[in-house]
N, C-alpha and C positions, 0 to 999 in steps of 0.2 A: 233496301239499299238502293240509291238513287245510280244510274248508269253513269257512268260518264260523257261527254261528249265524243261522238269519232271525226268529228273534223272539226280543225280547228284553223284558224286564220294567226300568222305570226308578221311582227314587225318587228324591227329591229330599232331599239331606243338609241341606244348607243352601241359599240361595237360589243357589249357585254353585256348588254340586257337587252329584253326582249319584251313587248307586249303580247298576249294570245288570246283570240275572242273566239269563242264558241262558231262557230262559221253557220249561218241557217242554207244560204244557197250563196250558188253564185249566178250573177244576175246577169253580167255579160263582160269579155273579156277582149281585148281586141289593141291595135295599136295601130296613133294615127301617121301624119306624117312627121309629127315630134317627138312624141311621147307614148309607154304603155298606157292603156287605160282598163281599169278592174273597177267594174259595180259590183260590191257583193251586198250580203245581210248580215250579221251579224246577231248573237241574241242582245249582248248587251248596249251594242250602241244602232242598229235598225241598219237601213240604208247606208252606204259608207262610198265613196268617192275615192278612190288609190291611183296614183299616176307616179309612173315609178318608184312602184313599192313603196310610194308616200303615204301616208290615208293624210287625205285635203280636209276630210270633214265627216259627220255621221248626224245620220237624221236626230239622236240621244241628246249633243251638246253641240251643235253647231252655232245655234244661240249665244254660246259665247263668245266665240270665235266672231263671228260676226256681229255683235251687237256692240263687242269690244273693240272689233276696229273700226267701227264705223262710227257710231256715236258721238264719242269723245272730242275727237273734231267737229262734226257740225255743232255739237252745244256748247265748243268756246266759241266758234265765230258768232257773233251779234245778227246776220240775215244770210245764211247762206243759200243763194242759187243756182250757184251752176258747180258740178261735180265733174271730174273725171274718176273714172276707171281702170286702172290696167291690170289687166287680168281678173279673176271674178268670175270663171266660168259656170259655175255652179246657180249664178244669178241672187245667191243667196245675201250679198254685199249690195247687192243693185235693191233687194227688199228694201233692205238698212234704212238706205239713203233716199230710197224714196218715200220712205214713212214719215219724211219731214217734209212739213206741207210749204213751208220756204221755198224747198228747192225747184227748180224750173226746168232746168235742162241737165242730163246727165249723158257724158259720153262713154260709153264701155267699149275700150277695145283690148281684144285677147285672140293671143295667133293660133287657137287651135279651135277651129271654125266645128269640127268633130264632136268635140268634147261639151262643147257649147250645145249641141244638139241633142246630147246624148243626155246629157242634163235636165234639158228641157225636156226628154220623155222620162227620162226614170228615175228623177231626183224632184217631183213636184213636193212636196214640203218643204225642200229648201228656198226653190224662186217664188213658188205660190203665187205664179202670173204676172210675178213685175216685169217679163218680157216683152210681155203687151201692151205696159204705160205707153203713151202719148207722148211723154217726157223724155224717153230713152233713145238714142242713137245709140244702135251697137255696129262694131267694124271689130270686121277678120282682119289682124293686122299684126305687126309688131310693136307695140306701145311706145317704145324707145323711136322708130322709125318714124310714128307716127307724129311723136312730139314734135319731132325734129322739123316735119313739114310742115304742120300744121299751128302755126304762131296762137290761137286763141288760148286766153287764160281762163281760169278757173277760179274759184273761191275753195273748194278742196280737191285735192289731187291723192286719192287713194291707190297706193302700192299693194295689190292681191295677186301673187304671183305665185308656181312652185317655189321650194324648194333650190338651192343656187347647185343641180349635182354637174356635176363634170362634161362637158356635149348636152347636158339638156337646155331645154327652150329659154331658161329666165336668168343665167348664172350674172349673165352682163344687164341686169337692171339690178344689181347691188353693189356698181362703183360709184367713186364720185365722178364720173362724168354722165351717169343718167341723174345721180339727185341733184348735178347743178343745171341739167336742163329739164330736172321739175320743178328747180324755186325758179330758173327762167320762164314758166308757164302757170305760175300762179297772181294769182290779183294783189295787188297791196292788200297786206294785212290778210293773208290768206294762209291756208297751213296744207303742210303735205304728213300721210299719218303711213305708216308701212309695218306691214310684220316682220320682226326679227329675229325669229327662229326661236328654238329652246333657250328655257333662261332658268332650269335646276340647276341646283347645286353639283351634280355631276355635269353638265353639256352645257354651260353657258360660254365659255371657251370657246366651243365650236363657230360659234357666228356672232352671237347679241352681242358682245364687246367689242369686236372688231367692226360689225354694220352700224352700231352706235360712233363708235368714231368716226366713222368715215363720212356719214351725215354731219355730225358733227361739222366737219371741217368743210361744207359748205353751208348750212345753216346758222344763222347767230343762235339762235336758241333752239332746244332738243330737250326736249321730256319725255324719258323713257316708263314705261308703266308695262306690266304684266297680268296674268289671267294664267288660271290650272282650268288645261283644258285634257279633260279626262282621254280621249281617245286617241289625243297624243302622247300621251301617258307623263305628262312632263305641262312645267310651266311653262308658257309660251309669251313672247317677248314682245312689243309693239314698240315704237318709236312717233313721237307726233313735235313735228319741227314748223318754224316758221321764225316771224322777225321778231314777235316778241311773245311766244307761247310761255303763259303762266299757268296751266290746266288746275295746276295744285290749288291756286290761290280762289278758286271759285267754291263754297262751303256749299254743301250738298242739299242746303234749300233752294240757293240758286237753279241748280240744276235739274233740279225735280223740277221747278215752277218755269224752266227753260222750256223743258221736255214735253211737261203739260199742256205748254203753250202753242207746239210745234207738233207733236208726234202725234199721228193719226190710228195707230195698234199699239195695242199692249206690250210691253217688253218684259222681258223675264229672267233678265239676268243686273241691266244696267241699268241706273238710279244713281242720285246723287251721294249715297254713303257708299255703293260699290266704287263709283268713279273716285272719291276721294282713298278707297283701298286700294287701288289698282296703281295709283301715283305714289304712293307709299311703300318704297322700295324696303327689301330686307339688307342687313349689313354687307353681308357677303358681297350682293350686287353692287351696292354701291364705292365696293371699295373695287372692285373688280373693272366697274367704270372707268374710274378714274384713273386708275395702270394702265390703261390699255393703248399702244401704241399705234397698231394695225392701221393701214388704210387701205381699202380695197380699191383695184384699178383697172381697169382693159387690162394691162399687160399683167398686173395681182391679183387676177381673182382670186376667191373664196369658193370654196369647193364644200358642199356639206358631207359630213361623212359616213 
């Protein structure tokens, strides 16, 4: 008879369900000037990144998470070279983007200068050294603050942020007035791509409808796509907006022979028939879409719950 595990790690899905991973150690636990921060182990998903009792990501499927938000965007745009970042601690989105031999310049900045660090010692399979491209400007900073000061545009403007919870560090980069002063910081013809939380059929309610509209209503086009990302137990939700994003309409040899042409590592999740699955909403979503009134704002935030 096999034992059970005696410790275990819990999250919380929704207010009534719950994830639990066998827990192997815990790696280190501590909190910066923003946020809690938990490295632990897990057996089934390895390394794992938690920040307010979030998990950000895990050495098992991170892959998807990141290659899904990162991708998608740079292989509709035709040459993209210059990238922003906000947020991305993990370095694991700064991989992504630098896997495409296009790009030239990427700016990363993310306010928790700690967690950045922390990453870079005990989370190497996730950056795998793209800390030390040549390419990269990273800044300890506030992303929102920094846009504001800083006029240079971009060809992609990547949204990698927590979580929107209540006093934490990232709530106010999910109104419209941070995504009008990201299409203010993008190139003609440029696209901005952001996570937008769970999108099952039990928690889509919670944000993706409401963060889809409110892009929405500063971008003319928004194409929303999804990814089952196992260690958040739940589908997880993306948004990729700009002046005239068509993502659908690119047939999945295109995008291989994009990918081929650009991508410097293997990828192992994204390809042109997943990208064309991922743009290929289920009913529920799309009707759910289209109800949805919500607009998030400075004075309306969106709180996760």
């Amino acid at each position: 008879m096999v034992e059970p595990p005696t410790r275990w790690y819990y999250e919380y899905i929704t207010a009534n369900l719950f994830l639990a991973s066998h827990l192997s150690r815990i790696i280190y636990v501590g909190q910066t000037r923003y946020q809690r921060v938990e490295i632990i182990e897990t057996v089934p998903f390895g390394r794992c990144l938690v920040l307010d009792g979030r998990t950000q990501s895990s050495e098992a499927d991170e892959f998807i998470y990141h290659e899904a938000l990162a991708h998608p965007g740079l292989t509709c745009l035709p040459n993209p070279r210059s990238v922003f970042i906000a947020g991305g601690g993990e370095g694991a989105t700064l991989r992504e983007v630098l896997s495409h031999r296009t790009v030239e310049q990427v700016v990363m900045v993310d306010l928790d200068q700690e967690v950045v660090q922390l990453c870079q010692q005990y989370l190497p399979n996730h950056h795998q050294g793209a800390f030390h491209d040549p390419r990269l400007t990273l800044v300890y900073d506030d992303a929102a603050r920094y846009l504001e000061t800083h006029p240079e545009q971009y060809d992609l403007l990547v949204v990698d942020i927590p979580d929107p919870l209540e006093g934490g560090p990232a709530y106010l980069m999910y109104t419209r007035e941070f995504y009008r002063l990201a299409r203010q910081r993008l190139n003609p013809g440029g696209v901005m791509v952001a996570h937008a939380g769970p999108c099952s059929p039990i928690n889509y309610h919670e944000g993706f409808t409401a963060i889809h509209s409110t892009v929405r209503s500063i971008f003319p086009t928004v194409a929303p796509y999804r990814a089952y990302v196992p260690s958040f137990g739940s589908e997880w939700g993306f948004l990729l907006a700009g002046e005239n994003v068509e993502p659908a309409a690119l047939i999945p040899q295109e995008i291989d022979a994009r990918l081929a042409a650009r991508v410097t590592r293997p990828l192992r999740f994204y390809d042109g028939i997943t990208h064309r699955s991922m743009f290929a909403l289920p009913k529920y979503l799309r009707e759910a879409l289209a109800k949805e009134e919500r607009l998030i704002t400075r004075e309306n935030p969106l709180y996760a719950i």
